[in-house]
C-alpha positions, 0 to 999 in steps of 0.5 A, a space after each residue: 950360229 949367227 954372226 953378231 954386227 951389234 951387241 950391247 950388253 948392261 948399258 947404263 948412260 946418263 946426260 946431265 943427270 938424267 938416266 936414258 939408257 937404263 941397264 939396256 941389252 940388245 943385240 942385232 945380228 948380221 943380214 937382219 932387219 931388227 925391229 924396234 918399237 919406242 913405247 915411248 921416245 926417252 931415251 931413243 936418241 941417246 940409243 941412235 947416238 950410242 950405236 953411232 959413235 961410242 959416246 961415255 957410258 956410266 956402265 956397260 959394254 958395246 961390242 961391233 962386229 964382234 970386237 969390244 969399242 966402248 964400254 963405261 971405263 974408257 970411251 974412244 969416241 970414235 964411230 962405228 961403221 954405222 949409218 943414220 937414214 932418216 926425214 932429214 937426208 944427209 946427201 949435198 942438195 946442189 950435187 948430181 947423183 954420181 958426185 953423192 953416191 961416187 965422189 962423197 964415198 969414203 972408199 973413193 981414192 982417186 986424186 983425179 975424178 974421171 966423170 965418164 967411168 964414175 957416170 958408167 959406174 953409177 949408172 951400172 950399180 942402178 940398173 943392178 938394183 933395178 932403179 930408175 933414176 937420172 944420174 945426172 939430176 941434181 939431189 935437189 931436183 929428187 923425189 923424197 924416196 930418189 933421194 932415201 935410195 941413194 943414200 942407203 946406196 952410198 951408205 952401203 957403198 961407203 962400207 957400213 955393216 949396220 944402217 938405222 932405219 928412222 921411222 920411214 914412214 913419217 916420210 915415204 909414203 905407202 907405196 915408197 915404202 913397199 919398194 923401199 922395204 924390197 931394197 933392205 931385203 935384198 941389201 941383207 942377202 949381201 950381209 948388211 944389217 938394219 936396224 927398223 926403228 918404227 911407231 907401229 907395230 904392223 909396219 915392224 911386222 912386215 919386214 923384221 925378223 925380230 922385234 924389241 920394245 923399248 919404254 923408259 931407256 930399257 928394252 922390256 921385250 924380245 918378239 920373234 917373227 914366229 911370235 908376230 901378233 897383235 895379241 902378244 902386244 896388247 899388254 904394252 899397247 893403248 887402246 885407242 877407242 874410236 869415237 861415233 862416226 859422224 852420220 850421212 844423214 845429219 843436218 850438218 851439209 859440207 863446211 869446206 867444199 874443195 872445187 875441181 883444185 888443180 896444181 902441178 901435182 893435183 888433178 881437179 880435186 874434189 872432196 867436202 867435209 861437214 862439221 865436226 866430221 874427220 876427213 883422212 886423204 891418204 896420199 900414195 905419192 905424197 905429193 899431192 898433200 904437199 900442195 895442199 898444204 902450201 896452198 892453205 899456208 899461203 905459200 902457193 896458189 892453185 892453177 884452177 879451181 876453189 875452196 869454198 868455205 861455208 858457202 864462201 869461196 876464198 880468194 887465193 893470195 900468195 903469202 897469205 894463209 886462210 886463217 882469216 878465212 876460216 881454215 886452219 893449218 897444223 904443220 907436221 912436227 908442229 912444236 918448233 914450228 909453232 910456239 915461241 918459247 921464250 913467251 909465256 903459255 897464255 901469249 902462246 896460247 891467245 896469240 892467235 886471238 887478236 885476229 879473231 877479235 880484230 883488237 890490236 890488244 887484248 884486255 886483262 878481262 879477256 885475258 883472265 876470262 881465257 886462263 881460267 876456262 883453260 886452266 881445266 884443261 892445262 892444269 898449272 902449267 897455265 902460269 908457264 912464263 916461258 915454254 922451256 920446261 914443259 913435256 911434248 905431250 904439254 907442247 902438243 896440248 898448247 898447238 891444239 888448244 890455240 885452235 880451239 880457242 881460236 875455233 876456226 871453221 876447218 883444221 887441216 893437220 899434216 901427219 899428226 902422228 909423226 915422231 910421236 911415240 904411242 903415250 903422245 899419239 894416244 893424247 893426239 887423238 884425244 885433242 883431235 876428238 875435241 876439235 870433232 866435239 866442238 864441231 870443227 871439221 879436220 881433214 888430216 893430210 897423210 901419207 901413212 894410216 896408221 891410228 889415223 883410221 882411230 879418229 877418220 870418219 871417212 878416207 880418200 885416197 890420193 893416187 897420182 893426184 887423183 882421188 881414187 874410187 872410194 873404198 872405205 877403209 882400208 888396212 894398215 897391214 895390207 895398204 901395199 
């Protein structure tokens, strides 16, 4: 019979009123790599938090490891043998590899730190793992995938029995998470247990044994790995209908031209897009990307080469974006990087258009005019004073409308679909749809494809800062 690391059983949380987990149940069992799918993110963090610490429960029961810590009468707040890995890391920047995996141990109980032994030990663990990494380095100097190996490393060094998994593919890249995935395997032949919490289900299927929806606070399905199919989903997905692609032989020539770019992570790059046509670069490294991006957002500049937008080649300055320039960027996450809560929804939505108008104020006129043809697609919201109270998929609505109103040549969107559950990206692609019918061209920025492929007309692939040769489209369940 298998052993249980985590069984929660009827929990019923609330936060300020507001219902997050409803009547859940849900188990993980120990050396499994249980997978969950969030229909929806309400209620995912409450989850996270309440597999962490035992938090207050209106109702219910959480058992680890086989023994009762929390249920809704008393709540100890005491956490869990659990660790959390996700975007964000928790290792200390400015120390080496040895000090974040040896001396932040929480089994480490030396009083002195004998910098040699911890060198022998840190370098031996590795090699037992067969990873390549200078222990020497400082954290900060690491690859996005160095640093996630050396905290499940110091996660299971520090005596965790359960680690959850935070959507990895918003991070790792196709080829890191393949490799990646291969270290969770051989962690569960040691008896730790995983639990995979990803936005699409290809990516779940690959490497669970189990898998649970979760919609509204409540697990709605159990899938077995017997069980794994795209069909037995269907009921609980959207479809996502890919529109016409744009055809080669339109009148419409490239728009943007990138020219032999080069940069410490780019090798001569060249690619076009046309109007109203959806460029997808997959970037297997992502590194690249990253360039690309702090280039257009004006926080670097290319050792060589061009970007030529409508035959025009842009001059490159550093801390100056392309805006004026006619190429826009859409950051990854892009609400708390874009919006001004405290201004109302027309400031928002117009606070781009003083540049396009080249007017320091914008009339009333103008003004009205603006709230009115957008009030077909905002509805009532449109009168927002501030942007406290809005749904995501409302925030997400305000980053894209900007740019529609604003209506620059090109749109580049790094990771659209990061973090956002399927209702959020099904309305993501929609708004992307609408920059393709009003002729933008969108080069999206990637370092995973899935949905991206619902609204890409082509796809380059990035390889060691290279394009790779073209090979049209390739699939999600097979990309490693």
């Amino acid at each position: 019979m298998k052993e249980e690391i985590l069984r929660i059983e009827n929990v019923i949380r609330k936060v300020n009123g507001i219902t997050y987990l409803d009547n859940i149940n849900f188990n993980v069992f120990k050396g499994e790599i249980m997978g969950l799918i969030p229909l929806d993110n309400h209620g995912k963090s409450q989850l996270i938090e309440l597999i962490l610490q035992n938090v207050p429960l209106h109702f219910g029961r959480v058992y680890f490891d086989d023994q009762l810590v929390n249920y809704y009468e008393h709540s100890s707040m005491s956490k869990n043998r659990v660790s959390l890995l996700e975007q964000d890391t928790n290792l200390i920047e400015d120390l080496k590899v040895t000090d974040n995996i040896g001396v932040l141990n929480q089994t480490f109980h030396d009083f002195i730190i004998h910098n040699r032994r911890l060198r022998q030990e840190t370098a031996a663990l590795l090699k037992q793992l067969g990873i390549v990494i200078e222990i020497e380095e400082y954290v900060s100097e690491l690859s996005i995938l160095e640093k996630a190996i050396i905290e499940l490393i110091r996660a299971a060094l520090n005596g965790a029995q359960l680690i959850i998994l935070n959507e990895l593919s918003n991070f790792l890249s196709i080829d890191e998470l393949s490799y990646f995935q291969r270290l969770l395997v051989h962690y569960t032949k040691q008896g730790l247990s995983f639990l995979y919490i990803a936005n699409h289900h290809e990516e779940a299927f690959k490497i669970c044994q189990r898998v649970a929806l979760f919609e509204k606070g409540r697990i709605i399905k159990v899938i077995s790995a017997k069980e794994f199919s795209t069909a037995v989903l269907e009921p609980y997905m959207l479809t996502f209908a890919h529109p016409p692609t744009v055809s080669e032989q339109n009148n419409h020539v490239g728009i943007l031209k990138c020219h032999q770019l080069s940069t410490a992570n780019l090798e001569a790059l060249n690619f076009s897009v046309k109007k109203g046509e959806c460029l997808t670069i997959l970037d297997m490294d992502n590194r690249g990307i990253q360039d690309l991006a702090e280039i257009i957002s004006g926080y670097a500049k290319p050792r060589s080469g061009k970007l030529i937008v409508d035959g025009r080649a842009i001059p490159f300055t550093q801390k100056r974006n392309l805006l004026p320039d006619g190429v826009a960027y859409i950051p990854e996450n892009p609400v708390q990087k874009s919006l001004f809560f405290n201004l109302s929804y027309l400031e928002n939505l117009t606070f781009l258009l003083d540049r396009k108008l080249d007017r320091r104020i914008i009339g009333k006129k103008v003004l009205n005019s603006i709230k009115e043809e957008y009030r077909n697609l905002a509805g009532v919201e449109i009168e927002a004073p501030d942007l406290w109270g809005l749904e995501m998929q409302s925030l997400y609505n305000l980053v894209y409308f900007r740019l529609l109103l604003y209506s620059p040549e090109v749109v580049f969107i790094m990771q659209p679909f990061s973090q956002a559950d399927m209702y959020l990206r099904g309305r993501i692609i929609q708004l992307i749809n609408m920059f393709k019918e009003k002729e933008l061209a969108v080069v999206i920025l990637a370092v995973s494809i899935s949905d991206t492929l619902t609204v890409t007309d082509r796809l380059l692939i990035l390889e060691d800062g290279k394009l790779a040769p073209q090979g049209g489209r390739i699939n999600f369940a097979n990309s490693d």
